[in-house]
N, C-alpha and C positions, 0 to 999 in steps of 0.2 A: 123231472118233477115226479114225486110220488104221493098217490093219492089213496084214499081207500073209501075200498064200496061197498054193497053187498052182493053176493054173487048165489051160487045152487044152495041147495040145504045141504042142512052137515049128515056124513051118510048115517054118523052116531044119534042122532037126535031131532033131526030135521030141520034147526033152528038154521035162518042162514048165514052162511061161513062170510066173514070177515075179509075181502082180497085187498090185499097191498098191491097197487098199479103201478109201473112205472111207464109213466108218457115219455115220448121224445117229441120235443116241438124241435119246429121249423123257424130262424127267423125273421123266415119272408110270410110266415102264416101264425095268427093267433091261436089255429087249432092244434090239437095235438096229431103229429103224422102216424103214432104207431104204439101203440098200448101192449104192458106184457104184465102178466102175475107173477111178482116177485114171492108171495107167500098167499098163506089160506090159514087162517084161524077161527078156531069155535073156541071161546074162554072156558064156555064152563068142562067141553068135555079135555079140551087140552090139561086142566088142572082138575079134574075130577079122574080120567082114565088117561093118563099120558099112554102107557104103552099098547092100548086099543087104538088109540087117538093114531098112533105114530104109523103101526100096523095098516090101518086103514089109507092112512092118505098116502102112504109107498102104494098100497095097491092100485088107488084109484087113478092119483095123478104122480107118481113118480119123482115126487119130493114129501119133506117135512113140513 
């Protein structure tokens, strides 16, 4: 199941970054067993500085 949250601030703007979750449940349990960050967005700087935007988050976390 994939959920979204809000996670750190964005390192462009401070606003906080958008994370796409992906849970794995169990189906002997209603909780979720294991959470991962499939992505990280900030709108306005992703569409205002794409190529800072990009720059940045290779450096920080190692994806786009």
């Amino acid at each position: 199941m994939t959920i979204t949250r809000y996670g750190q601030p964005c390192p462009l703007c401070r606003t906080p970054l958008l994370l796409d979750m992906l849970q794995v449940r169990s189906a002997q349990s209603n909780f979720p067993t294991a959470e991962r960050a499939t992505g990280r967005r900030c709108l306005g700087c992703q569409t205002a500085r794409p190529k800072q935007w990009t720059e940045v988050m290779q450096s920080h976390y190692g994806d786009v």
